[in-house]
N, C-alpha and C positions, 0 to 999 in steps of 0.2 A: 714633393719635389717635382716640378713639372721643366720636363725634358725639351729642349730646343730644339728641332727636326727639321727637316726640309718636308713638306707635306705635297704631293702631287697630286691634285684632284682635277686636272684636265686630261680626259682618259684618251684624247687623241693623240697627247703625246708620246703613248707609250707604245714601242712597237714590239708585237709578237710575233716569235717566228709561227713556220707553219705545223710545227707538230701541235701551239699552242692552240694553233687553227683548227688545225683537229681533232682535236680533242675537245673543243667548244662544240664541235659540227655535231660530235657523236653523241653528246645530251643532247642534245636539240633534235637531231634524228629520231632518237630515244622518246622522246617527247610529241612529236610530230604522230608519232605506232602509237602512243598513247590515244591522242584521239582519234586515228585511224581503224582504232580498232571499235569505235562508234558507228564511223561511218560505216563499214565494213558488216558489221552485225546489224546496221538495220536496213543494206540493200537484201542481205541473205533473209531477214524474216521478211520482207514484203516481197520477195521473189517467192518463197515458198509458202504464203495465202491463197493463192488462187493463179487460175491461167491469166486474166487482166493485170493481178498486178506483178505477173513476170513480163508483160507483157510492158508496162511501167515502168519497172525496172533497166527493160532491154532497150525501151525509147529515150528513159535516163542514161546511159550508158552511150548514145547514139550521138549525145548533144556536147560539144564543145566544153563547156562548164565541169562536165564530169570528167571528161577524156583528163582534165589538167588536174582534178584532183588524183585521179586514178594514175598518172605519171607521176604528183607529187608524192604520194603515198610509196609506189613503186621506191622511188627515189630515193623516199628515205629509208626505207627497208636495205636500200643494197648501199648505204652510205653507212649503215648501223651494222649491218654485216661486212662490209671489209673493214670498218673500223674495231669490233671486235675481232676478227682474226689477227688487224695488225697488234689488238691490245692481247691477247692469247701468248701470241709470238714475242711480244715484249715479258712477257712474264716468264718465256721457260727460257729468257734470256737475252733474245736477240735484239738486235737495233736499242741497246740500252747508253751507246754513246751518244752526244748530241747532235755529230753530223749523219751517221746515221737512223738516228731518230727523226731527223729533218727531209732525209730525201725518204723511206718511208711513209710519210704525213706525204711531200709531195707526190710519192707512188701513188697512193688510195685517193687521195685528191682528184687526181688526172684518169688516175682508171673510175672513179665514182662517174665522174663527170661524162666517159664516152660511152660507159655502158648506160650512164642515164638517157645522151641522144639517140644511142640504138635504139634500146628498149622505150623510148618515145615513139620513134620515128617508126617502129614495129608495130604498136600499138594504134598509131592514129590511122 
């Protein structure tokens, strides 16, 4: 028996609120630490071969190109950590209604967002 449906497969139609957003953000953060932690373990081994290649490392570090991986990395790290705290909090309870579930997602959102300019604007 084959079922009659309405089938939506134009995905711009469909609109998600922002906890949906955040919660997308949060694997993708999650993912982001995944290769970051590549990047991360092979400036520490070629920082700790020799005085030249700290010295390599620290000219890599000097150069515009890193500076923005080294914010994006940043970034996702504190987007993956206040998304797990709000998802912590959602479990022993809280913000399990939908509107506050939604200003929540827009809390972390807005606070992700200014501590990622500080800690840019710190770093560079």
């Amino acid at each position: 028996m084959k079922k009659q449906r309405p089938v939506n497969l134009d995905l711009t139609t469909i609109k998600m609120h922002s906890a949906a957003h955040a919660s997308i953000l949060h694997r993708i953060s999650g993912v982001i630490m995944v290769f970051a932690i590549g990047i991360l373990l092979w400036t520490l081994s070629l920082s700790l071969n020799s005085a030249d290649s700290f010295a390599q490392v620290k000219a890599l570090l000097d150069g515009v190109f890193f500076k923005l991986i080294i914010i994006g990395i940043i970034s996702a790290l504190l987007y993956h950590l206040l998304g797990g705290i709000r998802h912590l909090l959602m479990d022993l309870g809280h913000f399990e209604e939908k509107a506050s579930g939604i200003a929540s997602a827009k809390l972390i959102i807005a606070l992700w967002l200014v501590l990622t300019v500080v800690l840019g604007v710190r770093l560079w």
